[in-house]
Kinemage of the C-alpha trace (Angstrom):
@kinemage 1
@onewidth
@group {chain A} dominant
@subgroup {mainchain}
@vectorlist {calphas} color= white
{ca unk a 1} P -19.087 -21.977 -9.925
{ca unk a 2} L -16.577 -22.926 -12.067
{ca unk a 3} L -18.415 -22.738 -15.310
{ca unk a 4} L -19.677 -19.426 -14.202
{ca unk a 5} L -16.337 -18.150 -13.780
{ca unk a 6} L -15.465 -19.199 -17.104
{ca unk a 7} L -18.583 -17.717 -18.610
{ca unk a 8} L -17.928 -14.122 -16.720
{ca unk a 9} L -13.634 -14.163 -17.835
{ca unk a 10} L -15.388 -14.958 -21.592
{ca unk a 11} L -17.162 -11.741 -21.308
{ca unk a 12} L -13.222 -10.012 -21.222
{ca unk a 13} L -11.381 -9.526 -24.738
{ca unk a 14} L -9.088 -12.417 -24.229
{ca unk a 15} L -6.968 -14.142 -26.621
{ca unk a 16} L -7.298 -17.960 -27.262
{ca unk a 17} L -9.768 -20.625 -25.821
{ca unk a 18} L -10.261 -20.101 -21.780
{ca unk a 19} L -9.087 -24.037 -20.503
{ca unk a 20} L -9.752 -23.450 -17.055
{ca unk a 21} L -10.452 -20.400 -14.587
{ca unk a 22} L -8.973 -21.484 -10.650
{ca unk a 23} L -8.259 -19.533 -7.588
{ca unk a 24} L -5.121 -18.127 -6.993
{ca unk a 25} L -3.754 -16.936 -3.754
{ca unk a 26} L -5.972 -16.292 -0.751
{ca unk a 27} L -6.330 -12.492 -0.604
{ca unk a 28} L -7.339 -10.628 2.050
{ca unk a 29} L -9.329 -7.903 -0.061
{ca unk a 30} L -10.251 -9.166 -3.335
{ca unk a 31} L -11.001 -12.807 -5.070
{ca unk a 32} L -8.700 -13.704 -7.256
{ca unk a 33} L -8.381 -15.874 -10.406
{ca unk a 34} L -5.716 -17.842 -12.768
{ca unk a 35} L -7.748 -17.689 -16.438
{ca unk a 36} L -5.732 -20.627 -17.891
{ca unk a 37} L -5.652 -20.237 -21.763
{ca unk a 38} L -5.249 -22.791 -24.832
{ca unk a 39} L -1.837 -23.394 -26.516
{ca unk a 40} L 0.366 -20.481 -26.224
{ca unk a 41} L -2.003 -17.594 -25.973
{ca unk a 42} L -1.677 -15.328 -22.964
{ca unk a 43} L -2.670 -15.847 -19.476
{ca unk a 44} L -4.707 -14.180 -17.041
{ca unk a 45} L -5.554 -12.703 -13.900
{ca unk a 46} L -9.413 -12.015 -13.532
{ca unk a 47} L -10.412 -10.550 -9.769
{ca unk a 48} L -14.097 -9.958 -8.219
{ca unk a 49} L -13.534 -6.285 -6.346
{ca unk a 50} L -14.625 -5.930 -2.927
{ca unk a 51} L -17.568 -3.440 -3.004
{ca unk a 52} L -17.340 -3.797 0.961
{ca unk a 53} L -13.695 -1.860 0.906
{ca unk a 54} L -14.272 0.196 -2.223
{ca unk a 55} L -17.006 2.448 -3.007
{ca unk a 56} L -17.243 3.173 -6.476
{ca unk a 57} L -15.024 0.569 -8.116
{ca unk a 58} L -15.658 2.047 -11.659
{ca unk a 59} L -13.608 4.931 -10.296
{ca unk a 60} L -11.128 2.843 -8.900
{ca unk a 61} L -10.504 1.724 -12.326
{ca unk a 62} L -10.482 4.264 -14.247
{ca unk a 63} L -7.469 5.555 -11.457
{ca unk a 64} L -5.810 2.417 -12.179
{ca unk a 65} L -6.023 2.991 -16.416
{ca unk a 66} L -4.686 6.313 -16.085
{ca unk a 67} L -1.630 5.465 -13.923
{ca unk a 68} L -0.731 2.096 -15.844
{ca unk a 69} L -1.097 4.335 -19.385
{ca unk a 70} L 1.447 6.643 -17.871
{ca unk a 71} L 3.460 4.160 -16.557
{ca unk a 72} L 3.387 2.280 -19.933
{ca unk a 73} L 4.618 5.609 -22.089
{ca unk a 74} L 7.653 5.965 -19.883
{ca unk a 75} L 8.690 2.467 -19.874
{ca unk a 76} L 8.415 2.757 -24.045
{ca unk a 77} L 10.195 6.204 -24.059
{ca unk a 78} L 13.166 3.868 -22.046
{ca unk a 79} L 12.909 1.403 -24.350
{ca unk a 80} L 11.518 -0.784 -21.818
{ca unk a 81} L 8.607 -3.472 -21.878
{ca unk a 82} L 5.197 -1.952 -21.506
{ca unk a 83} L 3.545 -5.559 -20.878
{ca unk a 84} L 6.032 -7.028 -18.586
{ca unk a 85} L 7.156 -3.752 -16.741
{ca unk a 86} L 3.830 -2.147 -16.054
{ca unk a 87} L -0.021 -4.212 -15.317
{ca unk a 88} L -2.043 -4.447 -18.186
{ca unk a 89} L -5.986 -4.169 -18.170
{ca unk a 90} L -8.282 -6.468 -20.264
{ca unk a 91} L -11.479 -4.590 -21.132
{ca unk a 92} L -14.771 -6.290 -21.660
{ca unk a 93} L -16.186 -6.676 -24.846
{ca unk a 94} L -17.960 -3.727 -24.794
{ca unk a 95} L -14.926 -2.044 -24.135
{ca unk a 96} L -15.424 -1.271 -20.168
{ca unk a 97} L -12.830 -1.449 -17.349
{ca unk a 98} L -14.765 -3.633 -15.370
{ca unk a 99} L -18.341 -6.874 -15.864
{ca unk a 100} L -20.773 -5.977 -13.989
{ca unk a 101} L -22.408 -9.523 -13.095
{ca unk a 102} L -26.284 -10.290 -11.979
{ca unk a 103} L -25.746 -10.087 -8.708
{ca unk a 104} L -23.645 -6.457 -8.736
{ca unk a 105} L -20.591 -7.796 -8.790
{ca unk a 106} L -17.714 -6.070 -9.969
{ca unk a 107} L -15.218 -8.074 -12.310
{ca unk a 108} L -11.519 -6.832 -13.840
{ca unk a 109} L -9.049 -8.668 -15.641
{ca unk a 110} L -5.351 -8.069 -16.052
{ca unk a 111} L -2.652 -9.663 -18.470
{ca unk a 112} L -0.837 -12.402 -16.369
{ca unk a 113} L 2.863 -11.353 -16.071
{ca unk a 114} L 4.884 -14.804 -16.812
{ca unk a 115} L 8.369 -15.954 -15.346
{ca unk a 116} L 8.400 -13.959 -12.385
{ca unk a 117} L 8.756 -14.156 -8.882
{ca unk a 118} L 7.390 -12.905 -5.911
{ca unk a 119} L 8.238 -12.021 -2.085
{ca unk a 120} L 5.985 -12.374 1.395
{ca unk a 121} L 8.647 -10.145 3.454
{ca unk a 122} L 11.916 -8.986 2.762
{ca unk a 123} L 14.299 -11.823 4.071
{ca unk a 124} L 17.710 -9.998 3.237
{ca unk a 125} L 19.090 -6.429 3.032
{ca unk a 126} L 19.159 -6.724 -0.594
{ca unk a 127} L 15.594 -7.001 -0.674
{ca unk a 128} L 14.823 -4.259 1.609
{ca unk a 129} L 16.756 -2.806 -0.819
{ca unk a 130} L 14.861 -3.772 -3.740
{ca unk a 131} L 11.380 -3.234 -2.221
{ca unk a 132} L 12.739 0.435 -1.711
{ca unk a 133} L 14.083 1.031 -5.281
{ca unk a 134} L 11.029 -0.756 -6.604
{ca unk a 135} L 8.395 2.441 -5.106
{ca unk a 136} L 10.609 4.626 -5.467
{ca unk a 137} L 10.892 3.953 -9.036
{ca unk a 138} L 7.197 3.597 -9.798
{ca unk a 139} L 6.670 6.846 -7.758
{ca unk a 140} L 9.589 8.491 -10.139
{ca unk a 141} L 7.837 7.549 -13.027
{ca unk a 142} L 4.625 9.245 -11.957
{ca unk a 143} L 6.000 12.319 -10.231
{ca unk a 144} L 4.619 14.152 -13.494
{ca unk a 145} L 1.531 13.126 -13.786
{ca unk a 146} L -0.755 15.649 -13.687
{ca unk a 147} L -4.736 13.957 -14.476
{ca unk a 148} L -5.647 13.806 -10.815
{ca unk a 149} L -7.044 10.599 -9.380
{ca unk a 150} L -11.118 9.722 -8.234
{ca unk a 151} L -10.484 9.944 -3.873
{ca unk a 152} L -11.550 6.255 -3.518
{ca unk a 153} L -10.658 6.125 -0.099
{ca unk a 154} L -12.116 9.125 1.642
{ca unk a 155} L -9.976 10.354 4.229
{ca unk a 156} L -7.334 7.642 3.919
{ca unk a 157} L -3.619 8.484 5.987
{ca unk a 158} L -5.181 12.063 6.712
{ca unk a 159} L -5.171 12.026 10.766
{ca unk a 160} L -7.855 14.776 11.242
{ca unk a 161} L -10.395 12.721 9.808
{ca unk a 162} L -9.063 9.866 12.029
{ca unk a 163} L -9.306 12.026 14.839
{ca unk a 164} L -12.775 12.800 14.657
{ca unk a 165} L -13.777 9.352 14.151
{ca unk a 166} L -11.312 8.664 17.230
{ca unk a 167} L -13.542 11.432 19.307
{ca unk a 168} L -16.711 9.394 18.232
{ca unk a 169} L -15.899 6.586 19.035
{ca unk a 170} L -14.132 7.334 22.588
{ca unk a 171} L -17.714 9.571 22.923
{ca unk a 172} L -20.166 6.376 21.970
{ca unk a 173} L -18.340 3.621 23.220
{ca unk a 174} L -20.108 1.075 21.532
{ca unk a 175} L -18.318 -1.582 23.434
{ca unk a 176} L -17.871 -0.346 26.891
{ca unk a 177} L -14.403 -0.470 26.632
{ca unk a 178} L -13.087 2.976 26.899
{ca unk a 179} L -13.110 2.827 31.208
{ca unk a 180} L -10.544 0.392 30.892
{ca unk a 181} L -8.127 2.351 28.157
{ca unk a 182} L -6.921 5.408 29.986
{ca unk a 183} L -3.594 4.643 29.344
{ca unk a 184} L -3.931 3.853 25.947
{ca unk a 185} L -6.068 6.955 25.209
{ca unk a 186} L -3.377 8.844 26.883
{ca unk a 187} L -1.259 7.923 24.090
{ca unk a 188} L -3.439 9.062 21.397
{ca unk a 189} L -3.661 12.340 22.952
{ca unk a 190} L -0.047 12.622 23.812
{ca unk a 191} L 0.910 12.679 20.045
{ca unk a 192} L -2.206 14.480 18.409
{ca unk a 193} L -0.638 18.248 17.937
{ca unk a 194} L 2.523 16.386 16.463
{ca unk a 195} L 0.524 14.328 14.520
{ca unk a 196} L -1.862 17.360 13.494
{ca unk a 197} L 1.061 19.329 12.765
{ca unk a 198} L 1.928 17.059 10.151
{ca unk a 199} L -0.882 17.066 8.600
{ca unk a 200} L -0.859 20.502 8.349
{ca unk a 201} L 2.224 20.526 5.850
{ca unk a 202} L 0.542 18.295 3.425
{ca unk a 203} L -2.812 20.607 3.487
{ca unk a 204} L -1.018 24.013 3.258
{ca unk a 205} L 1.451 22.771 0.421
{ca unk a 206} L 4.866 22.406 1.927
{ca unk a 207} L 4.673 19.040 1.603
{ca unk a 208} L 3.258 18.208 -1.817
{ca unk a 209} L 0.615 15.650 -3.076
{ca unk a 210} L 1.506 13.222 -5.868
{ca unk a 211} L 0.415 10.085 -6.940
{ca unk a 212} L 0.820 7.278 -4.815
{ca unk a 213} L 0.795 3.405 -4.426
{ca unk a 214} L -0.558 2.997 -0.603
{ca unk a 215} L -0.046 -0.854 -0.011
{ca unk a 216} L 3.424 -0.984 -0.399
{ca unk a 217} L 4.327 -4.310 0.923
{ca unk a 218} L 7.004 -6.169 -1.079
{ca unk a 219} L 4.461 -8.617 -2.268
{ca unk a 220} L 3.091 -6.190 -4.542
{ca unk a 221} L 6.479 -5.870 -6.715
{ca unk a 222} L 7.053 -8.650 -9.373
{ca unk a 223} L 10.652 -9.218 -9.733
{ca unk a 224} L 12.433 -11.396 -13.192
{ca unk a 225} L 13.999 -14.581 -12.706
{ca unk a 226} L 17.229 -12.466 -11.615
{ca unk a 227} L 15.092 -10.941 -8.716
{ca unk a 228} L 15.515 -7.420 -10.333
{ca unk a 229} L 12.227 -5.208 -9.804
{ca unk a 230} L 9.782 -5.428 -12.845
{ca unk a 231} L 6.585 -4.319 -12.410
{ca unk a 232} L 4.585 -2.998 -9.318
{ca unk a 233} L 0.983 -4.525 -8.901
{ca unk a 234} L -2.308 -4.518 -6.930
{ca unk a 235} L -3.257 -1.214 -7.731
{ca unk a 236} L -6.296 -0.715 -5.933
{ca unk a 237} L -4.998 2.056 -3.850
{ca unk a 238} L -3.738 4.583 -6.205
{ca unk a 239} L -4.287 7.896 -5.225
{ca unk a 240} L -3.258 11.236 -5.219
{ca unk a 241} L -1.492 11.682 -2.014
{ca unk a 242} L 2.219 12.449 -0.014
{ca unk a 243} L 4.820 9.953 -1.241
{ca unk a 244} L 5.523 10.028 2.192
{ca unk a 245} L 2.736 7.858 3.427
{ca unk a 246} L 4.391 5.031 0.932
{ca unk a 247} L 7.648 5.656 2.415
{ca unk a 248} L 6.029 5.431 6.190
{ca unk a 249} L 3.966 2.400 5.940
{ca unk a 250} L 6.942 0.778 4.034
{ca unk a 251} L 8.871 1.419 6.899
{ca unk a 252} L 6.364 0.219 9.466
{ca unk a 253} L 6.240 -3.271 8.313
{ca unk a 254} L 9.429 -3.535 6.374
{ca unk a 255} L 11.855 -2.876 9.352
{ca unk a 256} L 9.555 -4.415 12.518
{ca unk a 257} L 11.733 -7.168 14.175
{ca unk a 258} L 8.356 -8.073 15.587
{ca unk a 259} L 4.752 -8.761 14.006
{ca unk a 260} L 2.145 -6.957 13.702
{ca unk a 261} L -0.048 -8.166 16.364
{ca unk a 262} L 2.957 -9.699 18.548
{ca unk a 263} L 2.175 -10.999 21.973
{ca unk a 264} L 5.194 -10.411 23.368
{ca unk a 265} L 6.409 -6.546 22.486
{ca unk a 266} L 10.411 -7.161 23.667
{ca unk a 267} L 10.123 -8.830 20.152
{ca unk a 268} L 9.027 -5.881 18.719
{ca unk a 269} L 11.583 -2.896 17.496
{ca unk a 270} L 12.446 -0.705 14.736
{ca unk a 271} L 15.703 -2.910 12.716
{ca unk a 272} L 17.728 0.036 11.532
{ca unk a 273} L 19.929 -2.107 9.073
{ca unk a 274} L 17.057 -3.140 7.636
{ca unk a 275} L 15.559 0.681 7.598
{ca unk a 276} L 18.771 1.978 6.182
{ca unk a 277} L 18.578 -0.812 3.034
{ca unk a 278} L 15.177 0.088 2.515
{ca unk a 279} L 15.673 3.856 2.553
{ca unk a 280} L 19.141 3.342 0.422
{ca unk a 281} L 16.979 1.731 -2.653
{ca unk a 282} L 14.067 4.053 -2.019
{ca unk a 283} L 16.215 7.367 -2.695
{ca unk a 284} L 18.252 5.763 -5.105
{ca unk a 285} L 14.912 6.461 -7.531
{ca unk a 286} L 12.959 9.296 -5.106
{ca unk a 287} L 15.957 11.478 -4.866
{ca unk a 288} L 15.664 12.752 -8.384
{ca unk a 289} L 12.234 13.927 -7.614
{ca unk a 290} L 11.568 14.495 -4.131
{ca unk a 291} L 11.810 18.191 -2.411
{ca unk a 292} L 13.349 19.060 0.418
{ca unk a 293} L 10.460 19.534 2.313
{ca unk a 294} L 9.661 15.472 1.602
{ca unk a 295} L 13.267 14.435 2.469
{ca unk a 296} L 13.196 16.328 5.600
{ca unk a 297} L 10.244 14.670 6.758
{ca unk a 298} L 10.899 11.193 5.907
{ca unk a 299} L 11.525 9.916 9.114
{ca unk a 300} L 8.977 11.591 10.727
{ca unk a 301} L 6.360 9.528 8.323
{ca unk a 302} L 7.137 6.292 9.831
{ca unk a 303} L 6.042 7.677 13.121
{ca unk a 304} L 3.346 9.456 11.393
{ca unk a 305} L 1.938 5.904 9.760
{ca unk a 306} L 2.876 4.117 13.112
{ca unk a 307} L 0.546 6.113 15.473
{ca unk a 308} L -2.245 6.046 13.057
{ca unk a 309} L -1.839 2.414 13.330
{ca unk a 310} L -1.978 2.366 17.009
{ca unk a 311} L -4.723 4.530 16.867
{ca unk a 312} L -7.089 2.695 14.100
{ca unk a 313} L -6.328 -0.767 16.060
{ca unk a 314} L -7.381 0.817 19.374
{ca unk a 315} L -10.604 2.417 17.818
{ca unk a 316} L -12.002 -0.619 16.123
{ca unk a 317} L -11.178 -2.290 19.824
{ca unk a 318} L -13.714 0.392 21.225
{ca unk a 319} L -16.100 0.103 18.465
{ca unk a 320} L -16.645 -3.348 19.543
{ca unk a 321} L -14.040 -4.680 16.348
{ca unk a 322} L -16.579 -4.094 13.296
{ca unk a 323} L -13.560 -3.639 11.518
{ca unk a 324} L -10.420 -6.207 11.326
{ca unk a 325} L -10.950 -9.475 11.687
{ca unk a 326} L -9.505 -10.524 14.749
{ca unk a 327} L -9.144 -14.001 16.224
{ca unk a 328} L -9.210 -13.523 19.611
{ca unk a 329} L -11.337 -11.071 21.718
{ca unk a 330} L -8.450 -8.592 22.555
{ca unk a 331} L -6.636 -9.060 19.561
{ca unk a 332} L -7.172 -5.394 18.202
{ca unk a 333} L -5.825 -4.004 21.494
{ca unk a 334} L -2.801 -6.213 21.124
{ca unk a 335} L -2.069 -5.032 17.868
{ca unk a 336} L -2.477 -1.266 19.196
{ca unk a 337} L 0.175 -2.356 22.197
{ca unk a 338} L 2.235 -3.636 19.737
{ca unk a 339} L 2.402 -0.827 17.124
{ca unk a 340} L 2.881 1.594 20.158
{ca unk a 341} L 6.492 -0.417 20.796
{ca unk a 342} L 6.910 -0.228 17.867
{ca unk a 343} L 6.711 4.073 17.477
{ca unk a 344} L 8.358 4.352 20.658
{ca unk a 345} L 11.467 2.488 19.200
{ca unk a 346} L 11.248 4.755 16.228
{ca unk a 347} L 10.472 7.673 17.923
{ca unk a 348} L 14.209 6.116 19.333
{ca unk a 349} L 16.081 6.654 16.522
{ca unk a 350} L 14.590 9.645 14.612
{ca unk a 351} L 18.082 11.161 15.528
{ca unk a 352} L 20.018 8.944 13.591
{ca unk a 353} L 17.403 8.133 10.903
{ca unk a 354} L 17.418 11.877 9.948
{ca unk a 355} L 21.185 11.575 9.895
{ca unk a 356} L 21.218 8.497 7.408
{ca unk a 357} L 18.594 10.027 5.158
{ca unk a 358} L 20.484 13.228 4.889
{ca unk a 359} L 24.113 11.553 4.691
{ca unk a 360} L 22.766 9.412 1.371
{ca unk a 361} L 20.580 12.279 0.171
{ca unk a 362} L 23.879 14.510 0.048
{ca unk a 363} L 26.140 11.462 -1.436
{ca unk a 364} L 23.124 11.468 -4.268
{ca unk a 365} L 23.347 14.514 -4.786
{ca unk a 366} L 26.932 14.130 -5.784
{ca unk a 367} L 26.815 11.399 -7.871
């Protein structure tokens, strides 16, 4: 294997001898791969895409060239660094995004980004803080981009087409499960006007679509040596969509006192310090680009994100989970009890989160 690997990062336009090609990291998604170099050329980051999760992976590149050469003429325009601020593609030798091996699978490479450091979860405020500035900066710096993006992810944070996979699978019930779920389905009904509603916004306008990041957990921002925000990575996920699912998601598994799939839901609640650091960064970037519609309806994205959670963890339980790996036989309907805590608690403080969002908003807007 390891020969082969070399043999497949040789057909990239790399610089130097390759020395060695290991594994790096153990990603969920995606293999990924250190491409060691000779003497002091670069170094690299070569990844097999999962053709299980995305569709048409030429697409998915081509999304990711167009946002990373936009990205790359604002950071020149600043006078920034277009190779350590922004990911850089390697194509093939015949000039493609992507190898395309014997056996149909797809292969990228990226420039390796040296000297910096990365996070698993935000352990302080000033992190929170920093994983907020960091999207809302790279969402700033594409709020004028105007090529739209392949939809490589059909259907992705858009609740009426989770809805009517929800109403197959409650109609199927592959698993037999559903007999034993009226209280959970109650809560999927109990929200879906809200939760339509919503929706509604982003398809009539009001709220608007841009260009977003859609895995924005703090382990996809490289920060320097100083822990300052450089670069935002794994960009996979690009696509044109509301900033607001960003903001949501970030929210959802930024400020959780518990985990994901936690056992024990007292553990689980919204942390509003940890909310208002996050949010603080976030608009400290967004604010200069964000309507009032978006602003208005931050809050209610976290929600928004949360119940679609609840309600993706407690259809793969009825599907029989073909769908998340799990490692115990309820484990998808613990996850679904826990991210239901977990809405309730913001559901809690909407109040006051719409108060904090407008209070710095206004104190932006000032200066």
């Amino acid at each position: 294997m390891k020969d082969k690997l070399v043999q497949i990062a040789n057909h990239f336009c790399v610089e130097g001898k390759i020395k060695i090609v290991r594994p790096l990291g153990e990603g969920l998604i995606n293999d990924t791969y250190f491409v060691e170099t000779e003497a002091d050329y670069p170094q690299y980051i070569l990844q097999r895409k999962n053709g299980n999760i995305f569709k048409d992976i030429p697409a998915m590149m081509e999304n990711i060239y167009k946002v990373t050469s936009h990205l790359k003429k604002k950071i020149i325009a600043s006078g920034g660094d277009p190779l350590r601020e922004a990911m850089t593609l390697i194509v093939t030798k015949d000039g493609n995004l992507y190898y395309l091996d014997e056996d149909a699978e797809y292969w990228t490479m990226s420039l390796f980004i040296e000297d910096t450091i990365t996070h698993q979860y935000a352990s302080s405020l000033e992190l929170a803080y920093q994983g907020g500035k960091g999207i809302g900066k790279f969402q700033a710096m594409l709020a004028d981009m105007k090529e739209p993006l392949a939809d490589i992810l059909p259907g992705f944070h858009n609740i009426r087409f989770r809805f009517k996979q929800w109403d197959e699978a409650v109609s199927n019930d592959r698993a037999g499960r559903v007999k034993d779920l009226a209280v959970e389905t109650g809560w999927i009904e109990k929200y879906r006007q809200e939760m339509l509603s919503f929706r509604e916004k982003v398809e009539d306008g009001i709220i608007p679509v841009r260009v977003t990041h859609n895995d924005t957990k703090i382990s996809n921002i490289l920060f320097d040596q100083s822990d300052e925000i450089l670069c935002v990575i794994d960009l996979d996920t690009v696509l044109n969509s509301t900033c607001l699912n960003d903001y949501g998601d970030a929210i959802r598994s930024y400020a959780n006192a518990g985990l994901e799939d936690d056992r024990d839901i007292d553990n689980v609640y919204m942390k509003m310090d940890v909310f208002e650091s996050y949010t603080r960064g976030y608009l400290s970037e967004a604010k200069t680009f964000l309507s009032q519609s978006e602003i208005k309806n931050l809050a209610f994205s976290a929600k928004y994100i949360t119940y679609e959670q609840v309600l993706r963890f407690l259809m793969d339980y009825i599907d029989g989970d073909i769908y998340y790996r799990i490692n115990y036989d309820n484990h998808n309907l613990v996850r679904a009890h826990a991210q239901y805590k977990l809405l309730k608690s913001i559901e809690e403080h909407t109040g006051k989160m719409n108060d904090f969002i407008h209070r710095i908003s206004s104190e932006l807007s000032k200066g």
